[in-house]
ZAKEMAR-33755 format. One record per residue (C-alpha): residue number from 0; residue in one letter; z, y, x. Coordinates in pm, 1 decimal. Example, Ala and Ser with C-alpha at 12.3 -4.5 7.8 and 13.67 -1.06 7.14 Angstrom:
2
   vexfi   pase          w          v          u
       0      A      780.0     -450.0     1230.0
       1      S      714.0     -106.0     1367.0
***
This chain:
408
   vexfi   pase          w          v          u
       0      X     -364.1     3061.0    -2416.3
       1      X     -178.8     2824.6    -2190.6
       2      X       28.6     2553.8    -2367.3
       3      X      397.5     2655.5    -2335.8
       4      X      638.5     2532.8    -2035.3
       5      X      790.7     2185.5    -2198.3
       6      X     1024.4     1919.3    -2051.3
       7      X      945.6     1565.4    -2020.0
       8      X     1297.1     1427.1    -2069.1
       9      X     1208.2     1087.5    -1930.3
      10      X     1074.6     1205.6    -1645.5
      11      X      723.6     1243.0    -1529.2
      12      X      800.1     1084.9    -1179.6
      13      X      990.2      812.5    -1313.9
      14      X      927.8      687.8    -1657.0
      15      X      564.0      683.6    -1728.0
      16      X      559.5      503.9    -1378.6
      17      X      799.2      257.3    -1489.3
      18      X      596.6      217.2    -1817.6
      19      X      319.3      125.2    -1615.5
      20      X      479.8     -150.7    -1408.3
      21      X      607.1     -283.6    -1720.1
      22      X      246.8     -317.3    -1829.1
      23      X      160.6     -482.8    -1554.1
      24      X      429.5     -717.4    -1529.8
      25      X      350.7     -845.9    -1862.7
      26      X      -33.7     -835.9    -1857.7
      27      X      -65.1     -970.9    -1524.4
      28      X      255.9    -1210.2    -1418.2
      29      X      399.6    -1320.4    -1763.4
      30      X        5.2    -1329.0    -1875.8
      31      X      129.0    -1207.9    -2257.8
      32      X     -180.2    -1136.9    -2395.6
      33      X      -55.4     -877.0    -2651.7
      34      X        4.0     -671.6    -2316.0
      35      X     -332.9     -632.7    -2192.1
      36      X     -450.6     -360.0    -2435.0
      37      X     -100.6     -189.7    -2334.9
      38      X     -190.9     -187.5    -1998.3
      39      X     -560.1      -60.9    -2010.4
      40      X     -479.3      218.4    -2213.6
      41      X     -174.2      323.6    -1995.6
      42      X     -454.9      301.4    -1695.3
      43      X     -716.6      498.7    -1813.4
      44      X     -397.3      730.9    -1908.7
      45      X     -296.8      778.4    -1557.5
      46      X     -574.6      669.6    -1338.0
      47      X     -528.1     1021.8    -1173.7
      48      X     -174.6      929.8    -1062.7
      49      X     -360.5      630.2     -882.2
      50      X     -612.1      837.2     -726.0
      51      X     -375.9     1088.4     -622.9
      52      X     -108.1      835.3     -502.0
      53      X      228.5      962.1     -468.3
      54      X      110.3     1351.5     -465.1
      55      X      405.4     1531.7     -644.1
      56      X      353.5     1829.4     -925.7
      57      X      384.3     2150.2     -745.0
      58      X      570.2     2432.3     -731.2
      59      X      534.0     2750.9     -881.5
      60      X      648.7     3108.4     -910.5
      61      X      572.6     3070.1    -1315.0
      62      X      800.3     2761.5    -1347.9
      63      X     1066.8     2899.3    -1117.3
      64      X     1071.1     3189.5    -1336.6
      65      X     1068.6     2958.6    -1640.9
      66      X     1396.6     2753.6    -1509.6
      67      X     1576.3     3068.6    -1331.9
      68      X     1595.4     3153.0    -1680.4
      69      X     1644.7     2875.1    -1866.9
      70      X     2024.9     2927.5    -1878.0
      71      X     1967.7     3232.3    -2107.1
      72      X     1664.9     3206.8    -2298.3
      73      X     1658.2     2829.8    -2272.7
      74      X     1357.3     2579.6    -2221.6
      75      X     1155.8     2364.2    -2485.2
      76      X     1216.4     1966.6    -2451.7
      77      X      901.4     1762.0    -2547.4
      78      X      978.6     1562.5    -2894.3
      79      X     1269.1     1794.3    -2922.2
      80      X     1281.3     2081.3    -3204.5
      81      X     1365.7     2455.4    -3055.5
      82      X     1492.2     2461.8    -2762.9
      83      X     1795.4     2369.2    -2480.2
      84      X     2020.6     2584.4    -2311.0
      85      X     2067.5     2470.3    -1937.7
      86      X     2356.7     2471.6    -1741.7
      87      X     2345.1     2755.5    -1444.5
      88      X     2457.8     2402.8    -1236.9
      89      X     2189.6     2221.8    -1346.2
      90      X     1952.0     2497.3    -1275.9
      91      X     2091.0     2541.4     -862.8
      92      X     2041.5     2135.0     -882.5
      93      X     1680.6     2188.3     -947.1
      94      X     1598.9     2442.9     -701.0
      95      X     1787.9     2202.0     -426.1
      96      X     1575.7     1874.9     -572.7
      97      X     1255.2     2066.1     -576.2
      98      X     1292.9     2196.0     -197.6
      99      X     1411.7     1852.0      -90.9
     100      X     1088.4     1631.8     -239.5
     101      X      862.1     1954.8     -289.3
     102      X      851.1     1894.9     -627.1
     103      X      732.0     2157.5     -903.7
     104      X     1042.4     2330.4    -1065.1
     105      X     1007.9     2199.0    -1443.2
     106      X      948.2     1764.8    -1257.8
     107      X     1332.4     1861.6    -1098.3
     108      X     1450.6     1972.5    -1399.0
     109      X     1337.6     1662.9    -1558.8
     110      X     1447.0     1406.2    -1300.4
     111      X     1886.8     1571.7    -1366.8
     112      X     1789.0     1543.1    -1731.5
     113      X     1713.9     1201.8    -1671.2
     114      X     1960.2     1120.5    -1405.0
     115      X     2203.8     1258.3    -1657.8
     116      X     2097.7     1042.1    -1932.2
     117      X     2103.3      740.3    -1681.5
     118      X     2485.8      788.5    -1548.0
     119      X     2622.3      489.0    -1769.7
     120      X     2396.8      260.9    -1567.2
     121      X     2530.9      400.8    -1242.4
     122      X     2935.7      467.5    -1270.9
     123      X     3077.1      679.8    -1014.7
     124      X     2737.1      855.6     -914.0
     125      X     2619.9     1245.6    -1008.7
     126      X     2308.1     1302.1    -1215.6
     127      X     2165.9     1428.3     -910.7
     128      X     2239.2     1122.1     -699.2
     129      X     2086.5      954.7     -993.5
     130      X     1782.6     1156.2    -1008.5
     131      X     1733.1     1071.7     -633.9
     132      X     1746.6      712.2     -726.4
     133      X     1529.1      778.9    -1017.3
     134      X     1236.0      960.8     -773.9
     135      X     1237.7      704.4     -560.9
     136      X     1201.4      404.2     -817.7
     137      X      953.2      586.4     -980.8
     138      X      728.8      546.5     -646.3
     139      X      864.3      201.7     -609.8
     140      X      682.4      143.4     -958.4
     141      X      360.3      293.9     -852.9
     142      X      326.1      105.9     -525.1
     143      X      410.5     -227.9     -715.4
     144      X      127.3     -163.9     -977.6
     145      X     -102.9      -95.4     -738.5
     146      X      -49.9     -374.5     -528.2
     147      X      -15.5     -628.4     -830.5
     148      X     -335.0     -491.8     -971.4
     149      X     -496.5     -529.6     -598.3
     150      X     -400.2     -920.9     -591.3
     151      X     -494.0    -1002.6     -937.8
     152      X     -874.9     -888.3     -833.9
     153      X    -1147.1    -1139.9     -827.9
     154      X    -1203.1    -1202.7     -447.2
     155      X    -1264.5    -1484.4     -180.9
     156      X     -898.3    -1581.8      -61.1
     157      X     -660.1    -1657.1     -409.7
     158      X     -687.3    -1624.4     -765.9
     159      X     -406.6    -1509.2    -1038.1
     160      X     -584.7    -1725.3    -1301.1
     161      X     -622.7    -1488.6    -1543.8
     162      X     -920.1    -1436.8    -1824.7
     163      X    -1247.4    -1299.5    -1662.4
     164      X    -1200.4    -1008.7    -1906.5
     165      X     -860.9     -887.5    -1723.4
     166      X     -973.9    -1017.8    -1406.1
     167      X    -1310.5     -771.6    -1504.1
     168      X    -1080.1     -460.8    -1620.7
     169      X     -841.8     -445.9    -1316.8
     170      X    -1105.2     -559.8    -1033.5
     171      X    -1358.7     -233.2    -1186.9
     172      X    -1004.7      -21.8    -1189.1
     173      X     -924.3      -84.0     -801.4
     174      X    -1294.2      -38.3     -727.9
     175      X    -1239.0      295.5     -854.8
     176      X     -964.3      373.9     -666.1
     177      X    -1042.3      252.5     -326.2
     178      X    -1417.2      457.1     -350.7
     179      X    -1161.8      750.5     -435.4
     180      X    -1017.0      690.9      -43.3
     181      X     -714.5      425.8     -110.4
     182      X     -769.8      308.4      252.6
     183      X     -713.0      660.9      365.1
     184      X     -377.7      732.0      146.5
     185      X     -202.4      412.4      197.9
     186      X     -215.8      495.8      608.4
     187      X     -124.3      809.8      602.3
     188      X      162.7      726.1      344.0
     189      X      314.6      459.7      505.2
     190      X      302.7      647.3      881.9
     191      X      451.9     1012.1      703.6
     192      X      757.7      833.3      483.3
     193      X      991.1      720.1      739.6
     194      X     1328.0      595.8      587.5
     195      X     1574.3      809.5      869.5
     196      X     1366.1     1112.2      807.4
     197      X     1458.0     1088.3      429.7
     198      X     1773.7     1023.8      533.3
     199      X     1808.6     1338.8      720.3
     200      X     1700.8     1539.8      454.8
     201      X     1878.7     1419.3      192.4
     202      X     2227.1     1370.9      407.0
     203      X     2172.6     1796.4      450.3
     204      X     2161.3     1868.5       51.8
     205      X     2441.3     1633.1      -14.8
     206      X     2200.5     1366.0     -162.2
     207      X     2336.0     1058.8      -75.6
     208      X     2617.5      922.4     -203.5
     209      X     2880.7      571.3     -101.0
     210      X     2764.6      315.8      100.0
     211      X     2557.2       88.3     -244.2
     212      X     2361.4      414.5     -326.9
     213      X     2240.2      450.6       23.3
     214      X     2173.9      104.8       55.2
     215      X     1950.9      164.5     -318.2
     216      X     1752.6      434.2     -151.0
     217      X     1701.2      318.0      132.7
     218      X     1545.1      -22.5      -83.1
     219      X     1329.6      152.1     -260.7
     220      X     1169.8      345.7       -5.5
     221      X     1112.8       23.5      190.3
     222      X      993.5     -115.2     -106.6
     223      X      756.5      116.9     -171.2
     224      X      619.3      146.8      191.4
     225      X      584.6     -228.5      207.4
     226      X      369.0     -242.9     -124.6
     227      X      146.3       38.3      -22.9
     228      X       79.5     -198.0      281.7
     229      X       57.3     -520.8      106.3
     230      X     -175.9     -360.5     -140.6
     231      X     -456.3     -313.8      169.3
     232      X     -372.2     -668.3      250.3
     233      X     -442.5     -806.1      -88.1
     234      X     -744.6     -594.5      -81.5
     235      X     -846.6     -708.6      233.3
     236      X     -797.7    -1041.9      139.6
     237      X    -1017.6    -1042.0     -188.2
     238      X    -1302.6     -768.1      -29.1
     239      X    -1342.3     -675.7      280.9
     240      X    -1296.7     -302.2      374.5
     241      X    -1607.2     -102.2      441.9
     242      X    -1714.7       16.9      772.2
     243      X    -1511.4      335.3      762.5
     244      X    -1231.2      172.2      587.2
     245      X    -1212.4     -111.1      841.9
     246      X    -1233.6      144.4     1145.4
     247      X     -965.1      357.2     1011.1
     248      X     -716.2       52.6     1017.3
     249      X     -831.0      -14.0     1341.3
     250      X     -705.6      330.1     1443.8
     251      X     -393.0      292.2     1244.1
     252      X     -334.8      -36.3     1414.0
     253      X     -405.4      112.9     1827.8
     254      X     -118.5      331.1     1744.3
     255      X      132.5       85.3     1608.2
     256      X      481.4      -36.4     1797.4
     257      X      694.0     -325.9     1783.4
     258      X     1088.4     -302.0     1643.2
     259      X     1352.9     -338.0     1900.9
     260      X     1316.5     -753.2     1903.6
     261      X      987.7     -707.0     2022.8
     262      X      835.1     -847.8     1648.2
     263      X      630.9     -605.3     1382.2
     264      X      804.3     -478.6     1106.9
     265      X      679.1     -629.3      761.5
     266      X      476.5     -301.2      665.1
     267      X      261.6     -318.0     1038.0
     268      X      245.9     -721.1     1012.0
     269      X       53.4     -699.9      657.9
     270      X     -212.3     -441.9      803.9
     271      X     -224.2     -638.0     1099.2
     272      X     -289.7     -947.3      835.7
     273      X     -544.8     -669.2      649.8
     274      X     -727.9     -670.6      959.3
     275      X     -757.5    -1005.6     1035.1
     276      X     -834.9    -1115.6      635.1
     277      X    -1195.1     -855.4      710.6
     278      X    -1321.2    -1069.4     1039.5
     279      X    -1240.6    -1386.0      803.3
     280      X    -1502.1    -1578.1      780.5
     281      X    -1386.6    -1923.8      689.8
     282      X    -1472.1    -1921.4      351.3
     283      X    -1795.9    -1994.3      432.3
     284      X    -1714.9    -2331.2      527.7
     285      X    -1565.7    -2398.0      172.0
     286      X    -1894.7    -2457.1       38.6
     287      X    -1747.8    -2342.5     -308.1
     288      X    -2032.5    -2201.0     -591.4
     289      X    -2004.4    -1801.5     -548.7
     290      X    -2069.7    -1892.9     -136.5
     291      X    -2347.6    -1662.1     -194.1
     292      X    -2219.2    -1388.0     -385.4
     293      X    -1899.6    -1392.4     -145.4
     294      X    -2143.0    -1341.5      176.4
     295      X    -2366.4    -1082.2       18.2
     296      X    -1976.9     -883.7      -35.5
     297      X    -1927.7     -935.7      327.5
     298      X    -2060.8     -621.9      579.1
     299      X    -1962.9     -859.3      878.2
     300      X    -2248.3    -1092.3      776.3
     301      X    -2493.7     -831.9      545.6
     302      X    -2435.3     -460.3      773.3
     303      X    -2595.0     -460.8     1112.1
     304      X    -2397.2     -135.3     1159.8
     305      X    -2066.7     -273.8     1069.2
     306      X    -2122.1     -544.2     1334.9
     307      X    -2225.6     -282.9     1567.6
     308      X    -1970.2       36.5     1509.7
     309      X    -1650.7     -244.9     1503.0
     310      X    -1774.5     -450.5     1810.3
     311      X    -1807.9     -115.8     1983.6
     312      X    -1482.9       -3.0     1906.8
     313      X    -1305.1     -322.4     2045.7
     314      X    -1500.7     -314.3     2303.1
     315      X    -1353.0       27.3     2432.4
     316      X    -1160.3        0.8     2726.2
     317      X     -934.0      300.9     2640.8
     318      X     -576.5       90.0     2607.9
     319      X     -380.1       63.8     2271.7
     320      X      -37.3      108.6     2233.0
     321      X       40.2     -230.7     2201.3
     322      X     -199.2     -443.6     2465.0
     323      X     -126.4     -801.9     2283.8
     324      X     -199.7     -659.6     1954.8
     325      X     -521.5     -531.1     2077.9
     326      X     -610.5     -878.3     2267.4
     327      X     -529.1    -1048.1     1909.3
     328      X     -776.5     -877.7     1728.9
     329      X    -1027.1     -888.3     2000.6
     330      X     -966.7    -1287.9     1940.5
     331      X    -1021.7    -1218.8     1584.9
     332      X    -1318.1    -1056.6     1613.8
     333      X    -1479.7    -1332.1     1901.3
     334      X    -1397.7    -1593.6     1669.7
     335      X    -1583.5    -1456.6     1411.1
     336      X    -1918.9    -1382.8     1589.0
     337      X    -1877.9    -1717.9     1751.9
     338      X    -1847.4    -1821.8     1335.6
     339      X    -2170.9    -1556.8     1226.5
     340      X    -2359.0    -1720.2     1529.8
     341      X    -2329.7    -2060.6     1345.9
     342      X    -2502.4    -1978.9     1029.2
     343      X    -2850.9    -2026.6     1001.5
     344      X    -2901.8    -1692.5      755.6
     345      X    -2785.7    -1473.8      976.7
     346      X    -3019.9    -1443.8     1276.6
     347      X    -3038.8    -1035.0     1309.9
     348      X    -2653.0    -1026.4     1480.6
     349      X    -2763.5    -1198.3     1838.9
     350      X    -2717.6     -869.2     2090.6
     351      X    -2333.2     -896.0     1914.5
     352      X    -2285.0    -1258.4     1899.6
     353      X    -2375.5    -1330.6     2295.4
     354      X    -2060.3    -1148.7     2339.8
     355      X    -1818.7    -1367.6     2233.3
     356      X    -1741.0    -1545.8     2501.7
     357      X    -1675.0    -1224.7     2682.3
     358      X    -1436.6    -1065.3     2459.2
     359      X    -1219.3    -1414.9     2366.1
     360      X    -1140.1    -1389.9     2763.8
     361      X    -1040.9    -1021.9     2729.1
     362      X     -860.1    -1179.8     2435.8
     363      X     -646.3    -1454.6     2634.8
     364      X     -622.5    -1251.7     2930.3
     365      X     -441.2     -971.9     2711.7
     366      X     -228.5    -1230.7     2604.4
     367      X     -309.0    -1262.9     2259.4
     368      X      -87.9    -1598.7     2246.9
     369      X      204.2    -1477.1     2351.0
     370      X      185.3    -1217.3     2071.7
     371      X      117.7    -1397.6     1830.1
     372      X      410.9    -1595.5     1907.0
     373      X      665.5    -1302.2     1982.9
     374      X      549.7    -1034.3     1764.2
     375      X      362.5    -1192.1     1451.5
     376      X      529.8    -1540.7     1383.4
     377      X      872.0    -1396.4     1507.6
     378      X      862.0    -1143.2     1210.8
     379      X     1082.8    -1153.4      944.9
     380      X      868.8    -1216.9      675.8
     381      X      580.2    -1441.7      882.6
     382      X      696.3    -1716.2      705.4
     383      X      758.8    -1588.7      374.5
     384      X      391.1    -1492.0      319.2
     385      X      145.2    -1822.8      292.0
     386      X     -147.0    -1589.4      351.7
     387      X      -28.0    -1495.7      678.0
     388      X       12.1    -1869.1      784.6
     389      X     -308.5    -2003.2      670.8
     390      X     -500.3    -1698.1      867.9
     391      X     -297.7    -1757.2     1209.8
     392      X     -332.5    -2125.0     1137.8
     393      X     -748.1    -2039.7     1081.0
     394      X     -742.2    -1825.7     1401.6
     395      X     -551.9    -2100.1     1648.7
     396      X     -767.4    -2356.0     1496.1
     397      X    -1119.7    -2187.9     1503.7
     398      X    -1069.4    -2102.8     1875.7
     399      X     -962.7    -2484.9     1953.0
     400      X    -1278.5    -2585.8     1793.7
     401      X    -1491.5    -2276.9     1857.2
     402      X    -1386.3    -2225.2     2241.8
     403      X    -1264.1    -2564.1     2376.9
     404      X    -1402.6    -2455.9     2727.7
     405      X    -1100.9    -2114.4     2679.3
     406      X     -798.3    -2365.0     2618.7
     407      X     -626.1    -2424.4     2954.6
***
């Protein structure tokens, strides 16, 4: 027998997700130790809502029923004895917030419950301009987990300084999640949610209301777009993406455009950075005690057909969107066979290396310069992100050193 139709009343798209992020601000950036167990449990909990990523409960003729009637026979509240009476408003609410996210009936329900029990915090707003906020903070929480569990893995570019055993717990975690296709759901996430098409549908149902809670909503979703992206950046950073992985940000990336200033907005720049961070090879130069560990994790310098499917691919002639970003990474990716072709322990790479030369000029006659300078360090947030400078400071360096005879 099925369990019976209950209510969460805090919200199953909003507070276990801000439970989590809780967790893993304490675990991982206030490092309170008492956390830690807090956090693993709530993981293992809701690894699924990780793997799923952002996939809402959905609807269904059972739990329409269930809530179409709720204003005479009531609905049970889970934690609560007997059970609740709802308001035939409340009820029309739901059926408008469950259209408008494509929600499941009884997750609607519980996001005006919460909203409701929320209003104090937000004078002058409806439950159901609450419960908008609500949805949206709840993905906000989600994104910022993910990508704070991302940069606290153990990887090549930074460390977070915690104890092996967390570093351990959350680096086997993300493992999980990106052989479950992360790559995959954090570009097709951040190319479907759009801010003005959320807009559009929430201006039609009445769902946004004075000029603060737009400016809310339209945070949070930019909030949680840019942590999806920064969480493949921090990724990228730590591990290099796979083959696959690695070719489907390179088809992301041939499709990408710049804002109206001519610079990439802060969710393109970091998967531009992501990009860049997998043909890094400087760490080899570092000489640090895991060298070997860190090149055995690299497919640039262990995968013949890495080297061979991604040197093909940039090699295509068919045009990108945007021509500089395309010369940029073709400088990228010359700079780094010209750095493979320097190592004595790789010697099987020599049909790719010889090409270097050929694609840096593709490179500099695309005008990879020039974008750097107008579309990457003209960003708004180039300069906020010290990961970003050190890799464009890498790149302009390595082809000063690498390709004297190009610089003219």
């Amino acid at each position: 027998m099925a369990a019976p139709l209950a209510v969460n009343s805090g919200a199953s798209l909003w507070g276990p997700y801000k439970n989590i992020w809780t967790a893993v601000e304490n675990a991982l950036l206030k490092r309170q130790p008492e956390a830690v167990h807090v956090l693993d449990l709530l993981l293992k909990k809701h690894k699924p809502d990780f793997i799923s990523l952002f996939k809402n409960p959905a609807k269904s003729p059972q739990q329409h029923e269930k809530i179409q009637k709720a204003s005479t026979e009531g609905i049970a509240i889970k934690g609560q004895q007997g059970t609740r009476l709802l308001p035939e408003a409340l009820i029309k609410e739901a059926f408008i917030l469950s259209d408008l996210f494509n929600i499941g009936e009884v997750a609607a329900v519980e996001l005006l419950l919460a909203g409701e029990h929320q209003q104090p915090h937000f004078p002058g707003l409806t439950r159901g301009l609450v419960a908008v906020l609500l949805y949206w903070d709840g993905k906000r929480c989600i994104a910022n987990s993910l990508c704070t569990l991302v940069q606290s893995r153990k990887g090549k570019t930074f460390t977070m300084d915690l104890s092996p055993e967390v570093e351990s717990m959350t680096t086997r975690f993300t493992d999980d999640l990106m052989e479950s296709g992360l790559t995959q759901k954090i570009l097709t996430l951040v190319s479907q949610i759009d801010v003005n098409n959320e807009f559009d549908k929430l201006q039609k149902e009445r769902g946004l209301g004075n000029e603060k809670h737009r400016k809310e909503v339209s945070d949070l979703i930019k909030e949680s777009r840019k942590s999806l992206a920064e969480s493949l950046f921090s990724w990228a950073c730590q591990t290099p993406l796979n083959k696959d992985d690695t070719l489907l940000l390179i088809g992301y990336l041939e499709k990408v455009s710049v804002e109206a200033d001519g610079s990439l907005d802060s969710v393109n720049l970091y998967l531009f950075m992501a990009l860049l961070y997998c043909f890094d090879v400087s760490f080899l130069e570092s000489g640090t005690e895991d060298r070997d560990e860190l090149m055995h994790q690299t497919p640039l310098l262990t995968e013949r057909q890495y080297v061979a499917a991604i040197h093909q691919r940039l090699q295509d002639s068919q045009p990108w969107k945007l021509s500089g970003l395309q010369a940029t990474i073709r400088l990228a990716w010359a700079l780094a066979l010209r750095g493979i072709s320097q190592l004595t322990e790789v010697t099987a790479l020599a049909e790719f290396t010889e090409a270097d030369e050929v694609l840096a000029e593709m490179a500099v006659g695309g005008n990879a310069f020039l974008f750097l300078t107008d579309a990457v360090v003209a960003s708004e947030i180039f300069s906020q992100e010290e990961f970003f400078i050190r890799r464009i400071h890498t790149l302009v360096t390595d082809f000063l050193t690498r390709m004297p005879m190009k610089v003219g």
